[in-house]
C-alpha positions in Angstrom: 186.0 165.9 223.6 182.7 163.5 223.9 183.7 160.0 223.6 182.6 158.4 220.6 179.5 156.1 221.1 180.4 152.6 221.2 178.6 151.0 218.2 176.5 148.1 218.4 177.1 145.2 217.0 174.7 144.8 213.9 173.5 142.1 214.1 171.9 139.7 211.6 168.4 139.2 210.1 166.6 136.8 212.4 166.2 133.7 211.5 162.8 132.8 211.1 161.8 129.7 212.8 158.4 128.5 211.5 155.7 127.4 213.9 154.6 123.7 214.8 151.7 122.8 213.0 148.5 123.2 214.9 147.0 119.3 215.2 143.4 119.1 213.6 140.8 118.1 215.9 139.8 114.7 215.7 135.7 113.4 215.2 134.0 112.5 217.6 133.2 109.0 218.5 129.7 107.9 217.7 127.7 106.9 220.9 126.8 103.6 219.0 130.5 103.0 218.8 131.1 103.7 222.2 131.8 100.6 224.8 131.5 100.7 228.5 135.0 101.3 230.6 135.2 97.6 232.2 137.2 98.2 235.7 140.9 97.5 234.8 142.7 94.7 236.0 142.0 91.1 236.8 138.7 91.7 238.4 137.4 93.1 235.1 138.5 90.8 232.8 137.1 88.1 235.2 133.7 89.6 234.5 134.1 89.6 230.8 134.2 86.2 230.9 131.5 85.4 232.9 128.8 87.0 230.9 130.3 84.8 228.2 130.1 81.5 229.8 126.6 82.5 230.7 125.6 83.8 227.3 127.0 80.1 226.1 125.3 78.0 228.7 122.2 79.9 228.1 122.4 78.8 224.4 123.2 75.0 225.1 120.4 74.9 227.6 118.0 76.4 224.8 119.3 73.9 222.5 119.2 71.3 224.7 115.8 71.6 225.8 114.6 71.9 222.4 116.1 68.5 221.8 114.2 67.0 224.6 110.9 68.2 224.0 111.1 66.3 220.5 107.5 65.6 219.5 108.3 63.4 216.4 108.4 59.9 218.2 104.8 60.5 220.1 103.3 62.0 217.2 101.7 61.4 214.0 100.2 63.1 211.1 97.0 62.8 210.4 96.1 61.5 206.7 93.7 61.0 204.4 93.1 58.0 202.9 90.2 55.0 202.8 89.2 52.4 205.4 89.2 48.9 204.2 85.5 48.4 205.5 85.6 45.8 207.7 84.0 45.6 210.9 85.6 43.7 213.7 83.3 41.5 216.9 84.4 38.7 219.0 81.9 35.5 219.2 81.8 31.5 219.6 81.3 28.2 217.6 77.6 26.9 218.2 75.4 24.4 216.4 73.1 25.1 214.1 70.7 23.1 216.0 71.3 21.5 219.5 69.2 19.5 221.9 69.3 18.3 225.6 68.0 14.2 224.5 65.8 13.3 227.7 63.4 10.3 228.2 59.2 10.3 227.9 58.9 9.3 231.4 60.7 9.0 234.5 63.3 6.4 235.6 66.3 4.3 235.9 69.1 4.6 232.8 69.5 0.8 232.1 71.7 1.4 228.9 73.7 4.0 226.8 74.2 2.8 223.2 76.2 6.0 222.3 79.5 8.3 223.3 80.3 11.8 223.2 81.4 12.3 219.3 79.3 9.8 218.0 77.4 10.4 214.6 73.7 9.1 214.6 70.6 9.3 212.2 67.2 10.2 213.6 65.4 7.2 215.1 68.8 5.5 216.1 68.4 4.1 220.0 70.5 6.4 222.0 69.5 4.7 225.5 67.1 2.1 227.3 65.8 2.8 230.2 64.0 0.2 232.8 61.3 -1.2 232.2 60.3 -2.2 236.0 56.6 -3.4 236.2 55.5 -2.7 233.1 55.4 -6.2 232.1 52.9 -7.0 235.2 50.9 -4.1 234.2 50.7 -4.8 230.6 49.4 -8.4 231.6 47.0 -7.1 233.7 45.6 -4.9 231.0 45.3 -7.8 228.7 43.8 -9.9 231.1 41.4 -6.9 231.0 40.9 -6.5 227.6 39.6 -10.3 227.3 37.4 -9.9 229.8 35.7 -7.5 228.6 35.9 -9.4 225.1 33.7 -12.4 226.8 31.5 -9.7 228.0 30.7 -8.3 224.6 30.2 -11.7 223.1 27.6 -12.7 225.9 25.9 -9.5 225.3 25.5 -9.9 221.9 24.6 -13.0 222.1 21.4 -12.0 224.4 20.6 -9.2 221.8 20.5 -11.6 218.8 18.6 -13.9 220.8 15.8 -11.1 221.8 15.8 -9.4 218.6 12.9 -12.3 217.2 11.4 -12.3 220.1 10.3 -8.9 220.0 9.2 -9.2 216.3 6.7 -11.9 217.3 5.5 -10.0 220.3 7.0 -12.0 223.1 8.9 -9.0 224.8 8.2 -5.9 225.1 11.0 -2.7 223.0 11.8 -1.4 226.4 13.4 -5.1 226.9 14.8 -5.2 223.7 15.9 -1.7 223.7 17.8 -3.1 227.7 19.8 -5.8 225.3 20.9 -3.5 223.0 21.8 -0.4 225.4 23.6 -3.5 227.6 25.5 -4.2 224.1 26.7 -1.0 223.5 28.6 -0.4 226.6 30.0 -3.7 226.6 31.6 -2.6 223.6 32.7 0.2 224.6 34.2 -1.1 227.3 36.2 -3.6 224.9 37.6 -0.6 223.1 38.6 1.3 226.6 40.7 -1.8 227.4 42.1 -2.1 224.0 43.3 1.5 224.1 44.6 1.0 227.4 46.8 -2.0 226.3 48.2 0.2 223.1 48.9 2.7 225.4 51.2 0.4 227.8 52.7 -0.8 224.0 53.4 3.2 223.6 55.0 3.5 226.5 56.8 0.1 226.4 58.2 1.6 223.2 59.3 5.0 224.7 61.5 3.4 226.7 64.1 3.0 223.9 65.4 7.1 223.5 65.7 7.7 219.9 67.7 10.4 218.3 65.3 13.4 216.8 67.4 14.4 214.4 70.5 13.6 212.3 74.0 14.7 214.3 76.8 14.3 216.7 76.7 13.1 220.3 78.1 16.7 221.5 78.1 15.8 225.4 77.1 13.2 227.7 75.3 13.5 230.8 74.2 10.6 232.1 75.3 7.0 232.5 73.4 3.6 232.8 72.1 3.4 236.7 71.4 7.3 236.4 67.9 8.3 237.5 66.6 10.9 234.8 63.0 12.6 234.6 61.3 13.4 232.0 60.8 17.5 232.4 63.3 18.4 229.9 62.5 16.3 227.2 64.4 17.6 223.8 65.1 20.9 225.7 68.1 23.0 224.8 68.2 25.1 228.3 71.6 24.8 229.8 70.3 24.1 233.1 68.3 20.6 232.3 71.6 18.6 231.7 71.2 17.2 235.7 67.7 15.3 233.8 68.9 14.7 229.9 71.0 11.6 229.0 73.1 13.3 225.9 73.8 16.5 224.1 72.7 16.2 220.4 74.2 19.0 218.2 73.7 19.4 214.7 76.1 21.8 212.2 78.3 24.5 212.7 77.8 28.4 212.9 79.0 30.9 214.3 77.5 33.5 216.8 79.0 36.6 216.8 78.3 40.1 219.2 78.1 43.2 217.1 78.6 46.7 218.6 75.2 48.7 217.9 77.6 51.7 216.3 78.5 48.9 213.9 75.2 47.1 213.4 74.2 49.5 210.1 76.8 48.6 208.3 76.3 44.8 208.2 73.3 43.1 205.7 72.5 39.7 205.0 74.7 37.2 203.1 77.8 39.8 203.3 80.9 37.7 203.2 83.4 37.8 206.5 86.4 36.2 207.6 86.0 33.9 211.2 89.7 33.2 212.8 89.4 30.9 216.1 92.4 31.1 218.9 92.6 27.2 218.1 94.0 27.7 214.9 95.7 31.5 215.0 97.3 31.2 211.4 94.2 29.8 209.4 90.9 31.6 208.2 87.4 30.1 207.7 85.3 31.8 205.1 82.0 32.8 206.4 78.3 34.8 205.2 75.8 36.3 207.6 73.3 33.9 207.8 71.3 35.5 210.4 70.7 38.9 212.4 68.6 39.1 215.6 65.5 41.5 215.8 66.6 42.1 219.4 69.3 43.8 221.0 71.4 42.2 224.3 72.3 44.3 226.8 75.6 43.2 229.0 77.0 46.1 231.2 74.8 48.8 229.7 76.9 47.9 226.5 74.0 47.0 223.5 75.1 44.5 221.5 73.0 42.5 218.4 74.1 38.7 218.1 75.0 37.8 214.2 74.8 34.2 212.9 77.4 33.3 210.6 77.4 30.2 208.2 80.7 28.7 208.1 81.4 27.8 204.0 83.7 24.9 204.7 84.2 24.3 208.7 85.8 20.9 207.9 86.1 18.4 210.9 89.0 20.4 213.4 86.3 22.7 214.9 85.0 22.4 218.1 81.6 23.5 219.8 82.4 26.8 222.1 85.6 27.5 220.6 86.0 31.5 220.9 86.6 33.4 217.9 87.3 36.7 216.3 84.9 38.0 213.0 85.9 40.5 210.5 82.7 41.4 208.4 83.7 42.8 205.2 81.9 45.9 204.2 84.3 47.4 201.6 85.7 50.7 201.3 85.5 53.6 202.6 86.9 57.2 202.0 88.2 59.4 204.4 89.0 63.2 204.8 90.9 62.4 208.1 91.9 59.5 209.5 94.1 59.3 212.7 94.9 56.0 214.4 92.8 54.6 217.1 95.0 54.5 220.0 95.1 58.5 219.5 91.2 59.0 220.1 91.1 59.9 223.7 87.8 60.9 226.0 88.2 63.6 228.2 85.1 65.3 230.6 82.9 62.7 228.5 83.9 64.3 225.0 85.9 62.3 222.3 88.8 63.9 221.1 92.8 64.1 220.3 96.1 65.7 221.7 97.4 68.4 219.6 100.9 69.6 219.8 100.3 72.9 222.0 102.6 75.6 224.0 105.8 74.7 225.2 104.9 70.8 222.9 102.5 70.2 225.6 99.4 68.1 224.5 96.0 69.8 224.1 92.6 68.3 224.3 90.7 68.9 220.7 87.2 67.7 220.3 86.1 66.3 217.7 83.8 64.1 215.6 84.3 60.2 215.3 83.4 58.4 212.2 83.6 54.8 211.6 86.7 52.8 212.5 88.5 49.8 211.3 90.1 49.1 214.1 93.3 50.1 213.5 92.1 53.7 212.3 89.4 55.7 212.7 88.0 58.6 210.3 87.2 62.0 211.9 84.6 63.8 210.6 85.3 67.5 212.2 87.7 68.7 214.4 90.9 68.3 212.9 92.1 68.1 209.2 94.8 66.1 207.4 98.4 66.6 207.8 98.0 68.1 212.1 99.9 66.3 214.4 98.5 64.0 217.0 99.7 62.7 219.7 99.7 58.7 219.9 101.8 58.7 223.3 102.2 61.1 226.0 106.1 62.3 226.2 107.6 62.6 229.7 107.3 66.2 229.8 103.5 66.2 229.6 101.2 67.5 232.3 99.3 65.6 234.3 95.6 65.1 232.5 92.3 64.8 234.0 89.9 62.4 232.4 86.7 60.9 232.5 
């Protein structure tokens, strides 16, 4: 008999386990997105913060340099605006008229009636000089004179005698014509010696120095004893006070040097302002009294002298005090103005000093106008509201000028 199969042991439905979930693939990373793999560990974060101190200190140097290289307190704007018209020159206090007083003729200074700051009239003795001999020759020259006075008389004495002589017959006209020839140049000869006396009278005269005109003793040049000539009689050359006795001045004016650039802009009786280093906070009121027909040359500079009449120069001022003019020749409008000091010359051009790369300063040409002094209008070159330089910063190159 077969054994009976075992049976299996049935077993149970399987359990069904279910499966993980399958993870999703994740994007990409976008290259933008993507940073450089620094090396790990001290040495990396080492460099990290380098190029971050670097990045900083490039910054603060940036900002820092940009500080330095500030333009604002050697710069200014130029501007439009008007000039107040005046024109500025330096000049002197002279006399309206001035003489070097010197003797007729040549000789010893015996007496000085006068001092430096006097006032005279004309005609007032100033001086008397020696008289010497001409008391012996005046005498003689009178003695003269009365001889040939007795002359004369004898001779006409002979002629009235002979003139009824020849009218009867007794003498001939060539006799008669003798007497009266013999007259005639005895009277002559009475007039030659009276001149000749008048003329020592003249000179006795002359040798009292009297003023020419009304004014003030301005200098003195001489005292009594002094020998003085004659050459420079009345002169007003600076070089003849070794032969005049006194300086003799006569009002005040003054004589002012004008620039030829500025010499268009003046005309006669235009008012202007005198100021002398004597008295710095006081201002005399003046007119052009005079302008010369001839320029002076002084250092190949061309200047014109002006003559200005002093309204009221009262009794402070001095001869040869030095003073400073201000004509006034009104207003003037201006595009541009800049002020002076920034008008530099470089290679023989004028210009100014624009703000350029890196705020250096660069030359500009351009085309000067008139000036006041203190500003000066620009005609081309540069328009209102650039900046010019009025003082080089300590950054700027080195310039070359001429």
């Amino acid at each position: 008999m077969q054994a009976p199969t075992p049976l299996r042991p049935v077993n149970p439905s399987p359990k069904v386990v279910p499966a993980p979930p399958t993870p999703s693939p994740s994007p990409p990373t976008p290259l933008l997105r993507r940073r450089p793999r620094l090396p790990g560990g001290p040495l990396g974060l080492g460099l990290a913060l380098g190029v971050v101190a670097l990045a900083g200190t490039g910054l603060w140097w940036s900002q820092r340099r940009g500080a330095l290289r500030d333009v604002t307190p050697f710069t200014v704007e130029a501007r439009s605006g008007s000039l107040p018209g005046v024109v500025t020159a330096t000049g002197e206090l002279d006399a309206v008229k001035r003489v070097n007083v010197s003797p007729r003729r040549q000789g010893l200074l015996e007496a000085l009636y006068v001092d430096e700051g006097d006032t005279v009239r004309a005609g007032q003795p100033l001086a008397q000089m020696d008289a010497g001999d001409l008391a012996d020759r005046q005498q003689e020259l009178v003695a003269n004179l009365r001889s040939a006075q007795a002359e004369l008389a004898r001779s006409a004495s002979e002629l009235a005698r002979n003139e009824p002589l020849y009218r009867q017959g007794a003498i001939s006209l060539n006799e008669l014509n003798r007497y009266r020839t013999d007259f005639e140049v005895k009277r002559m000869g009475v007039a030659a010696a009276r001149q000749r006396v008048e003329q020592r009278s003249v000179e006795g005269s002359e040798l009292i120095v009297r003023a020419p005109f009304d004014g003030v003793i301005s200098q003195r040049f001489a005292d009594p004893g002094s020998f003085v000539t004659p050459t420079t009689t009345a002169s007003a050359s600076a070089g003849a006070t070794s032969s005049s006795i006194v300086e003799l001045a006569q009002g005040l004016e003054v004589l002012a040097k004008v620039p030829e650039s500025d010499l268009g802009r003046l005309r006669l009786g235009m008012p202007a302002t005198v100021r002398f280093d004597a008295f710095p906070d006081r201002r005399f009121a003046a007119r052009i009294r005079q302008i010369a027909p001839r320029a002076v040359k002084t250092n190949n500079v061309t200047s014109f002298e002006v003559k200005l009449a002093l309204e009221d120069p009262g009794s402070d001022l001095r001869i040869g005090m030095n003073a400073d003019v201000d004509f006034q020749t009104g207003r003037l409008q201006a595009e541009t103005l800049v002020p002076t000091v920034a008008v530099v010359t470089e290679k023989g051009r004028p210009g100014v000093l624009l703000v350029g790369k890196d705020r250096q300063p660069s030359f500009q040409p351009v085309e000067l106008g008139v000036s006041s002094g203190r500003d000066t209008q620009i005609l081309s070159g540069v328009k209102a509201g650039t900046r010019v330089f009025i003082d080089l910063p300590p950054w700027a190159k080195k310039r070359e000028r001429s």
